[in-house]
C-alpha positions as CSV (number, residue, x, y, z in Angstrom):
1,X,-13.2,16.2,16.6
2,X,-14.6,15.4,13.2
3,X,-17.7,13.2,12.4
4,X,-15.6,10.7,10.6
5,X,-13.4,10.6,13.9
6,X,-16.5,9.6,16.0
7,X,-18.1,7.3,14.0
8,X,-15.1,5.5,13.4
9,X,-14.3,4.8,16.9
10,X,-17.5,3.1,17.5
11,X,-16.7,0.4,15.5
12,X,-13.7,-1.9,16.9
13,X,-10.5,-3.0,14.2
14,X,-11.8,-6.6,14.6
15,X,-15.6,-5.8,13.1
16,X,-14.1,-4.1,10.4
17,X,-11.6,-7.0,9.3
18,X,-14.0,-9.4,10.5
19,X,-12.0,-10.8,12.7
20,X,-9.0,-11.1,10.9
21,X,-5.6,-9.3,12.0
22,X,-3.4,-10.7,9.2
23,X,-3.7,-9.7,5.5
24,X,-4.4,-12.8,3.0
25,X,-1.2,-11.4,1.3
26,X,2.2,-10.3,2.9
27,X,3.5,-8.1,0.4
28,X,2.2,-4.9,1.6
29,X,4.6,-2.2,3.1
30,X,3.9,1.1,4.9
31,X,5.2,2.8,1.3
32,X,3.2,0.1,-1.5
33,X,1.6,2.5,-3.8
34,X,-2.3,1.5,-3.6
35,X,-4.2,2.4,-7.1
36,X,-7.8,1.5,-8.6
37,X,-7.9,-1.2,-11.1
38,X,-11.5,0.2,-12.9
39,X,-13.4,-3.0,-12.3
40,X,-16.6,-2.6,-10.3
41,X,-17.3,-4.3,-7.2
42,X,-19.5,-7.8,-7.7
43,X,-21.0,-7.4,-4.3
44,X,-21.8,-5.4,-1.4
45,X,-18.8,-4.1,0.4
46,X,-18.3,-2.6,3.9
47,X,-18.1,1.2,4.4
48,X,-14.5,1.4,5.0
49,X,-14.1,-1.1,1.8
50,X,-16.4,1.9,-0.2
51,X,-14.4,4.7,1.8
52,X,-11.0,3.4,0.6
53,X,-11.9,2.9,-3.4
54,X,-13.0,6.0,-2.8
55,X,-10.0,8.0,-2.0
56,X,-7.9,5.9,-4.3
57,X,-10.0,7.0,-7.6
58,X,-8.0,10.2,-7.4
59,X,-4.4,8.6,-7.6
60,X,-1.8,6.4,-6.3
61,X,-1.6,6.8,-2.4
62,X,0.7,4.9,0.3
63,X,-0.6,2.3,2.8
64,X,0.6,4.9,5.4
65,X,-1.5,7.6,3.7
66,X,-4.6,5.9,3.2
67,X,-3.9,5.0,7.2
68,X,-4.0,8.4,7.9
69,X,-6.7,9.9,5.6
70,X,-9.0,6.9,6.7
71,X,-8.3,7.0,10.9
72,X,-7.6,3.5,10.7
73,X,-4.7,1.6,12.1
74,X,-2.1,0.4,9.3
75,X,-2.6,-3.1,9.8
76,X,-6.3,-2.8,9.6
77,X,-6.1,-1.0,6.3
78,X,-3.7,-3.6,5.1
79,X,-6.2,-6.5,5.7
80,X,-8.5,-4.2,3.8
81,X,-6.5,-3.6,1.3
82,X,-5.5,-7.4,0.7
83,X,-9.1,-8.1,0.7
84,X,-9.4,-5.6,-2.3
85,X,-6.6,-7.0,-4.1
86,X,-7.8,-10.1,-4.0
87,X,-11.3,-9.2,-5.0
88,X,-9.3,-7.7,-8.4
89,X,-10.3,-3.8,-7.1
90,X,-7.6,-2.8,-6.2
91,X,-3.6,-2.6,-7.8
92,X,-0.6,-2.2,-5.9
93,X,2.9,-1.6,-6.7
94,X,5.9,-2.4,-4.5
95,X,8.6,0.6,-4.2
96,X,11.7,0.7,-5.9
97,X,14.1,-0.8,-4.4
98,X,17.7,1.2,-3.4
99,X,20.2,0.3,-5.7
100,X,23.4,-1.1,-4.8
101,X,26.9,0.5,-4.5
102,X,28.7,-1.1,-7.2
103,X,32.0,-3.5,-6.5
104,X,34.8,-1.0,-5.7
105,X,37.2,-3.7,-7.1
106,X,34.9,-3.2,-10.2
107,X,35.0,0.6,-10.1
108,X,38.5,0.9,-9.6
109,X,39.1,-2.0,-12.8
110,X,37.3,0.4,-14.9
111,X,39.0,3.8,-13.8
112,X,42.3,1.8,-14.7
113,X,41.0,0.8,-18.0
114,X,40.2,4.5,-19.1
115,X,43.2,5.5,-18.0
116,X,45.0,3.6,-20.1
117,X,43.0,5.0,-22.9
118,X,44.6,8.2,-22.9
């Protein structure tokens, strides 16, 4: 067991949120890309606020990977993440969404229409 493993389960989810289980913004999935913005931080921030700036200065990670490389629990990492949004610190970006089967009545219109081209 690591250090970081130890330490971390010292502290309960609740202190590190303080007290909050809920992010202040609902937009964040297991896949949101979580990025840096470059602004510095205007005041003292908790260890786990420092560790995840941290491992986002080298690139766009996942809520599920910052999870993972921070031994938190996703929904604590979410309320921390929020917290950095909000505080301007941090960027995120939702994922793409799937895109749609066309209309087969559609498809089928157009296959008809370039047949008659010939």
């Amino acid at each position: 067991m690591t250090a970081r493993r130890r330490d971390s389960a010292l502290v309960r989810p609740y202190v590190v949120t303080d007290g909050r289980a809920v992010p202040s913004r609902n937009t964040l999935d297991l896949v949101t890309l979580v990025r840096v913005t470059g602004s510095s931080p205007t005041g003292l921030l908790s260890p786990e606020k420092q560790a995840l700036l941290e491992l986002c200065r080298g690139g766009a990670l996942s809520v599920a990977e910052i999870s993972a490389h921070l031994v938190l629990p996703v929904g604590i990492c979410k309320v921390l993440i929020a917290d950095l949004v909000d505080e301007g610190l941090l960027a995120t970006r939702s994922p793409i969404p799937r895109a749609e089967r066309p209309d087969r009545d559609l498809v089928e219109e157009v296959l008809r229409g370039l047949r008659a081209l010939r």
